[in-house]
Every structure is written in C-alpha cells, then in structure tokens.
MISE-741271 format. One line per 10 residues: number of its first residue (from 0); their letters; for each residue x, y, z of C-alpha. Coordinates in nm, 3 decimals, always signed. Layout:
<recs>
NUM = a = X:Y:Z | ... $
</recs>
This chain:
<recs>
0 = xxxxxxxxxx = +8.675:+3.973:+7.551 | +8.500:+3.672:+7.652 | +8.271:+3.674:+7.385 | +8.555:+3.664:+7.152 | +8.720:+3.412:+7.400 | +8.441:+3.173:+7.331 | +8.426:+3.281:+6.953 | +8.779:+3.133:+6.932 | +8.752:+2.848:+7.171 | +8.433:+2.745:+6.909 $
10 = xxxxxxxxxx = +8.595:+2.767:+6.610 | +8.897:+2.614:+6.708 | +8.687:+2.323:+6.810 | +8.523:+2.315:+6.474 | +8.838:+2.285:+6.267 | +8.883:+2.020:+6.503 | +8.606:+1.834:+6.436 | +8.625:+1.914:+6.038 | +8.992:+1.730:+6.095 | +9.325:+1.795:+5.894 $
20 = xxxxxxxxxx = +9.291:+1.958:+5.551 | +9.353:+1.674:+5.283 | +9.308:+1.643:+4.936 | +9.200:+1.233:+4.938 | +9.470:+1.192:+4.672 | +9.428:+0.850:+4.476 | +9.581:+0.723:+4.174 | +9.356:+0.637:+3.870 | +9.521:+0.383:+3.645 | +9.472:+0.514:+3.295 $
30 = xxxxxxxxxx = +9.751:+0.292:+3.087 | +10.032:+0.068:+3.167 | +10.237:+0.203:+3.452 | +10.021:+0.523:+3.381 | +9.830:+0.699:+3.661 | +9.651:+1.019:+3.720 | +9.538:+1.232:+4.003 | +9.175:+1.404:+3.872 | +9.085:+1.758:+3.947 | +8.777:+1.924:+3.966 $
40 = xxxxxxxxxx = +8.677:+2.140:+3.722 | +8.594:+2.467:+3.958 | +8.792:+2.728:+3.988 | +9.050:+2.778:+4.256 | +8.849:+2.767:+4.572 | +8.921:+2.756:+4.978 | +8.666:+2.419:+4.919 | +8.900:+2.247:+4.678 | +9.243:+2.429:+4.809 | +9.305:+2.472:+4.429 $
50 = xxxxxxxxxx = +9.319:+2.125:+4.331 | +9.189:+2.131:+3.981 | +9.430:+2.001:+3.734 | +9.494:+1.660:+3.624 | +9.834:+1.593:+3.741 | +9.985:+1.244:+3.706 | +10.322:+0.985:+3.686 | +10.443:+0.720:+3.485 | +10.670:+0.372:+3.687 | +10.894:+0.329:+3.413 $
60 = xxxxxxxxxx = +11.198:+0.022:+3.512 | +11.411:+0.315:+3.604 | +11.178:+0.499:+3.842 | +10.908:+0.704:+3.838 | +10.839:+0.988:+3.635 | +10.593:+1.275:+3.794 | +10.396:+1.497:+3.544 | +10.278:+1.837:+3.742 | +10.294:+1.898:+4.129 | +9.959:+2.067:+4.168 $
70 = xxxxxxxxxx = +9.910:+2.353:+4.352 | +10.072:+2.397:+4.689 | +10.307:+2.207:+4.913 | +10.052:+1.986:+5.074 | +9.911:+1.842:+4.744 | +10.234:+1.738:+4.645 | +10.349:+1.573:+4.993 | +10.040:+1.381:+4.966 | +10.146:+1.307:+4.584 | +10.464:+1.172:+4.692 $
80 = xxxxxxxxxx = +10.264:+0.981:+4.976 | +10.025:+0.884:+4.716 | +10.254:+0.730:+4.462 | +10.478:+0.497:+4.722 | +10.134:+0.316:+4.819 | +10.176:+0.241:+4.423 | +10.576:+0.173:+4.423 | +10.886:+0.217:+4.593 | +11.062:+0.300:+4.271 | +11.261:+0.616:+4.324 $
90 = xxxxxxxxxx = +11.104:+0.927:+4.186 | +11.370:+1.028:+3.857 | +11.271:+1.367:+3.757 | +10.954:+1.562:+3.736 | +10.831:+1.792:+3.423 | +10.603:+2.093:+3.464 | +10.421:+2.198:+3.216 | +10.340:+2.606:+3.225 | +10.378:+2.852:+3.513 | +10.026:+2.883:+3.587 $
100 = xxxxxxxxxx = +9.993:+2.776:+4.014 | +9.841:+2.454:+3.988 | +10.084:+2.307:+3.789 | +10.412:+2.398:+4.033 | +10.360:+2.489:+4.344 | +10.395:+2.147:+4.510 | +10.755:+2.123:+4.362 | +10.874:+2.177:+4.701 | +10.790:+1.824:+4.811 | +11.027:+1.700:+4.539 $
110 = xxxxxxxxxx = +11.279:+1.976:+4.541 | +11.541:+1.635:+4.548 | +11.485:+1.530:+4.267 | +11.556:+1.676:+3.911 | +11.240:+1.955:+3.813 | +11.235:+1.996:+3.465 | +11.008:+2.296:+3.260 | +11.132:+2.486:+2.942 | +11.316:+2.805:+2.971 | +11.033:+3.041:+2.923 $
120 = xxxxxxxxxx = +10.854:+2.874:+3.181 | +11.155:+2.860:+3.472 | +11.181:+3.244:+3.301 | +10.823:+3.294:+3.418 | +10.786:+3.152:+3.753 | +11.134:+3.357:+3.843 | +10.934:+3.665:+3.719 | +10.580:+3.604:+3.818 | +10.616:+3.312:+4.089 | +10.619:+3.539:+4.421 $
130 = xxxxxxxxxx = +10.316:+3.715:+4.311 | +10.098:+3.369:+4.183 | +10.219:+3.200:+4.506 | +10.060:+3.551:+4.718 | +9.717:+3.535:+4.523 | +9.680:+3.146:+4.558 | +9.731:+3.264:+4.916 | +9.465:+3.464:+4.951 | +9.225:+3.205:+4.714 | +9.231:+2.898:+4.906 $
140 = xxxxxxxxxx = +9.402:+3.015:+5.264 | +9.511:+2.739:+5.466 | +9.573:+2.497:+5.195 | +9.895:+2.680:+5.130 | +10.061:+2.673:+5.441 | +10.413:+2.637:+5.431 | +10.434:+2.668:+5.053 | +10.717:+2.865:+4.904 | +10.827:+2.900:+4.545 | +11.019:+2.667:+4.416 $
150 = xxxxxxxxxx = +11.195:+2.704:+4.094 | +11.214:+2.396:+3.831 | +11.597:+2.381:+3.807 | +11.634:+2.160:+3.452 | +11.595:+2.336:+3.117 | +11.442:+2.121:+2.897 | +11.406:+2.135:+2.517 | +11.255:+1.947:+2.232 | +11.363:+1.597:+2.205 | +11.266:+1.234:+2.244 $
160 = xxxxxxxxxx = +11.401:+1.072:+2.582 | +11.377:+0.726:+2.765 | +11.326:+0.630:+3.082 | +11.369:+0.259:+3.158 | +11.082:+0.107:+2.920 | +10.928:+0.407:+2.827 | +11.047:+0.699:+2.567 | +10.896:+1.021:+2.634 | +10.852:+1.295:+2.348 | +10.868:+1.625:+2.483 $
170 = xxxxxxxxxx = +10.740:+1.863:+2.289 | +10.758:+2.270:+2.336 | +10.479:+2.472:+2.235 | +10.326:+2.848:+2.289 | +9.994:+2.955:+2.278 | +9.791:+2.932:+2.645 | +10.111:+3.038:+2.770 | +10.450:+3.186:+2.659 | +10.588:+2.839:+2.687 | +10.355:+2.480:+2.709 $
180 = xxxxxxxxxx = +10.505:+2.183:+2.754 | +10.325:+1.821:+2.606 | +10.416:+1.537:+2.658 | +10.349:+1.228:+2.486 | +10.449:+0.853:+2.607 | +10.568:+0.668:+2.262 | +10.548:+0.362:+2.487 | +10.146:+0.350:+2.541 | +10.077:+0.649:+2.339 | +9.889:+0.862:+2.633 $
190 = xxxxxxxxxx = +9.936:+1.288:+2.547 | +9.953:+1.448:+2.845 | +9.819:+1.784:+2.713 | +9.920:+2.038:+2.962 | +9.759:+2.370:+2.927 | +9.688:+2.296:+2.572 | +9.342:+2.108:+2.517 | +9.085:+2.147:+2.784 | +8.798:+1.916:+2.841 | +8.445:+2.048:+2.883 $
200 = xxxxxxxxxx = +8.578:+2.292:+3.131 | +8.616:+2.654:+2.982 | +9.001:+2.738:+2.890 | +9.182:+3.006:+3.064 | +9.356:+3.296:+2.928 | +9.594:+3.537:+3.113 | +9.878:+3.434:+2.927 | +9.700:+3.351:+2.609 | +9.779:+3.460:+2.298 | +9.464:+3.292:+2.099 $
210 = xxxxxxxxxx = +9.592:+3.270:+1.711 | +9.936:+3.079:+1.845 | +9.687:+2.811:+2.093 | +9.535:+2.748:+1.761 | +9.856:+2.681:+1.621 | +9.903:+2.477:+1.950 | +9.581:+2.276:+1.887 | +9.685:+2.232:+1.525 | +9.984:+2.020:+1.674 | +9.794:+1.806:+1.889 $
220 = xxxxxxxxxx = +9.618:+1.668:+1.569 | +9.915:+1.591:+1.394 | +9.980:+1.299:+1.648 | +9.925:+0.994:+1.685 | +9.791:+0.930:+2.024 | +9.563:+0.619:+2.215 | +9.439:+0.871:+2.534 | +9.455:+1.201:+2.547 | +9.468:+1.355:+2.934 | +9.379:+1.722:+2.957 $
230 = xxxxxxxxxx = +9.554:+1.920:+3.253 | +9.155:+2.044:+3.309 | +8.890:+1.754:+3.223 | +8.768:+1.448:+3.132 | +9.062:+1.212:+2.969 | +8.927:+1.108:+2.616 | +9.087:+0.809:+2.385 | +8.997:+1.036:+2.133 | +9.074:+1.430:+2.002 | +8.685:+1.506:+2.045 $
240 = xxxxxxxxxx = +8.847:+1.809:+2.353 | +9.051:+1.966:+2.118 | +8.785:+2.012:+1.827 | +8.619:+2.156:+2.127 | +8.881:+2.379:+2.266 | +8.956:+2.527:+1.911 | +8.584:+2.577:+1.878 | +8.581:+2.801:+2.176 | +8.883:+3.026:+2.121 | +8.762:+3.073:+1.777 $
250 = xxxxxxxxxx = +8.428:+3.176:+1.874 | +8.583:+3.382:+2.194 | +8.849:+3.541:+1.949 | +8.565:+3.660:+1.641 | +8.273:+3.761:+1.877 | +8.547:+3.963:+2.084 | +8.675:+4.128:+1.733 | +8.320:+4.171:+1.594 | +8.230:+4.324:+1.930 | +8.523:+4.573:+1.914 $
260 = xxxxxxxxxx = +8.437:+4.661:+1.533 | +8.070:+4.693:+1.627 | +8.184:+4.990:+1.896 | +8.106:+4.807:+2.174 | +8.245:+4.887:+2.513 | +8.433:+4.608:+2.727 | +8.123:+4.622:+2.979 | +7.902:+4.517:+2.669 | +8.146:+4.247:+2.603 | +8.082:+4.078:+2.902 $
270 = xxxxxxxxxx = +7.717:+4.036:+2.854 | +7.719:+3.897:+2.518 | +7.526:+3.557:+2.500 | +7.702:+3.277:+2.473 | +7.595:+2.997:+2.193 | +7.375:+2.695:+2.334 | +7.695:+2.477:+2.224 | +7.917:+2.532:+2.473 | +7.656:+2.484:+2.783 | +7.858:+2.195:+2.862 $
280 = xxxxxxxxxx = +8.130:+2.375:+2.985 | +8.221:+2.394:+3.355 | +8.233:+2.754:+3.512 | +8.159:+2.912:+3.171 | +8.042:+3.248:+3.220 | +8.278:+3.302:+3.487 | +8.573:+3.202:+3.298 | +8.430:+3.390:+2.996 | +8.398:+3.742:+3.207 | +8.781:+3.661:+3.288 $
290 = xxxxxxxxxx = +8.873:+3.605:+2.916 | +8.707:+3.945:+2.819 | +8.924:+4.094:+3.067 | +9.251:+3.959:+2.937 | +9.204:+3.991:+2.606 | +8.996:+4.340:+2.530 | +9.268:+4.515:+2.604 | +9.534:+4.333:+2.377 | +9.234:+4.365:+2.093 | +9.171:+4.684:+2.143 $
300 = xxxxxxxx = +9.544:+4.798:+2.109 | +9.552:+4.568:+1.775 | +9.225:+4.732:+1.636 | +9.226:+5.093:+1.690 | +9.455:+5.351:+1.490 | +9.735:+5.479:+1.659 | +9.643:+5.886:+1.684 | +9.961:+6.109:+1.723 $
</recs>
C-alpha cells in the first residue's frame, strides 16, 4: 500500500509538472479572411490526442464560418478560444465534412450554433458515433475527457450559398466515405477537400469504396481552384495531391485484385512491397496493413463465385 501510495503521489506530481493537456492551437492565414489549424500527419495517438486533420474557418462580414471541429471537446474549446484572438465576429454555422472522429467530435463546443453535414453523414454519426467516440477513447485517453457525441443538426445539400462577402459552393460527394462534403470558397477560390484528396500522408479506408473516390478525385479536377487544403497534409496552390491520391488507390485497388487473382491469402497481402513512389507518404505501411484489412474482404466477396 505505500508503495502504491508513493506510485500515485509520483505520478500525480508528474502530470503536474507536464501541465494541462493542450493542443497549442494557432491560426495559419492561408487566404483572405481564410485560416487553418494544421494537423500532423500520424495517426491518432495519446501524443497528439488525435489532432491530425486540417480543420479551419473563414470571417466573412456576417460572421465566421468554421470548417471541421477536430477530434474531441477540448480541441474545439480551444478552436473557439483560438478564433476570438482573430475576431469577435459571431460564429454563423459550422460544416462537417464526413463522420470519421477527427472531423466532429469537438462539435460540442459549438453545439449553439447551426452544425451543418449531409444526410448520410448526420445518418452515420447517429449509427456509428457512440462506438467512434468509445475507440477514440481508448486511442488518445485523457484528451477526450468530457467529450460526448454530438449530432450536426442541419441537413445540407448541394447548392451555392453566401455568407456576408463570401459565397460558398457546397458540394456532396461519395467515395472515402458514404457521404464527403467539399467545399469550395468562390470568393478566394481555396477547396477545402475534406476526406477527398490527401497530401503525402497515406489515405484511409474504412468507409471507402475505391472506384467511387476516383470518381470523387475526378471532381476535384473539374474545378477551378487557387489553394487546395487537404483535411490530411500539406495545402498545395496546385492539384499535384490529388494526381497523388488517385495514384495510390489505383495502385492499392489493382495490386489488391491481382493479389486475389494470383491466390494469395490476405496475410500475403499485407507483405507485398510497396513501389519506391510513394516513400513519401506519412505512416505508409501502417495505413497500408489497415487498407488490406478493409478492403480484402469486400474484394474477395466481388471476386470469388458464389457456390450453392
């Protein structure tokens, strides 16, 4: 007992000394009124308490406009905190883009305000959200404290609307997830991507469905865009992330199919090399491993006859 006593009393005066968990928010001006909070490029990790998307607002002369809420309810109580040092413009609405965790589980620090997502992606986080919020739990621990699920409560479709100075095209895609959510600033011509294009950082999959993210990708070329800000990444001015991120779902999708046809075994799958290309991609045989596991399966049940 008193070994444990001072076991306690030590660590306690550790976290102490480590002080408060924070995420050193700041704002990165990218384009008039524009700003962005950079991510790492990790995976979800009780070092980074998750924080590795790009999430970001817009001061338009009728308030602000808040694009993701990151990961739990600390990160987005620092957002708020973050984007008064920038304005005291009130906060209008905010627009998530998928229901994977780091894009919504802040929401609770603006649950008075207007949180806007497409239906399949309010449908998701009611089906899914408990069980995202639990594992996010168990990734980054203390991070998450007091974070609860909060759905986004505003259906929103495709359409073109405007917010003081700025008109905001929101356009609804599927692909990385069942419903993906881009949105592109007419005003200063800055895409931000969601889930779509990532940015030498390998893509995730557990909602993928790889031939309609092409599809996805397709779409992002058809516009006409100044800066283009990946939820995972660098930002680019140009579409070099999204030649990129088609060349690696291509490649994932054919070596996975070829692998299948060959009579390889998932376990082979996940050994396969990987082409000296794609080296620059963060956390890339992790994330790979993870891809083979979400989409042998759904390949296998495609390729192999159906035996009654």
């Amino acid at each position: 007992m008193a070994l444990a006593a001072a076991l306690a009393t030590a660590l306690t005066a550790a976290a102490q000394a480590a002080g408060p968990l924070t995420y050193d928010l700041k704002p990165t001006p990218i384009a008039p009124d524009t700003y962005m909070f950079e991510g790492s490029t990790k995976h979800f990790t009780r070092d980074n308490g998750g924080n590795i998307l790009n999430s970001g607002f817009i001061v338009t002369a009728d308030g602000v406009i808040v694009i993701q809420t990151g990961p739990s309810r600390r990160y987005g109580e620092e957002m708020r905190a973050a984007i008064r040092k920038v304005t005291d413009k009130p906060i209008r609405k905010v627009f998530i883009s998928n229901l994977h965790p780091d894009y919504w589980l802040g929401s609770q620090a603006f649950a008075d305000v207007p949180l806007a997502a497409l239906p399949g992606t309010i449908a998701g986080i009611q089906e899914e959200g408990s069980g995202i919020a639990d594992n996010m739990y168990r990734l980054v621990g203390d991070w998450m404290r007091g974070t609860e699920v909060t759905v986004p409560n505003e259906p929103v479709y495709g359409s073109t609307v405007k917010f003081g100075d700025h008109r905001l095209r929101l356009i609804p895609l599927a692909g990385h997830t069942a419903a993906d959510l881009m949105i592109l600033d007419e005003t200063t011509g800055v895409l931000f991507a969601g889930g779509v294009v990532f940015c030498n950082r390998t893509p995730t999959t557990p909602h993928a469905s790889i031939a309609d993210w092409l599809k996805e990708l397709d779409a992002v070329d058809a516009l006409d865009i100044r800066l283009l800000v990946p939820n995972h990444g660098n930002i680019r001015p140009d579409k070099a992330c999204v030649a990129q991120t088609r060349d690696w779902l291509t490649w994932l999708d054919g070596t996975l199919r070829h692998a299948m046809d060959s009579g390889m075994d998932m376990a082979e799958a996940l050994e396969l090399p990987i082409p000296e290309r794609f080296a620059v991609l963060d956390v890339l045989r992790e994330e790979y491993r993870r891809s083979v596991a979400h989409l042998w399966p759904r390949i296998e049940q495609e390729s192999l006859p159906r035996v009654n």
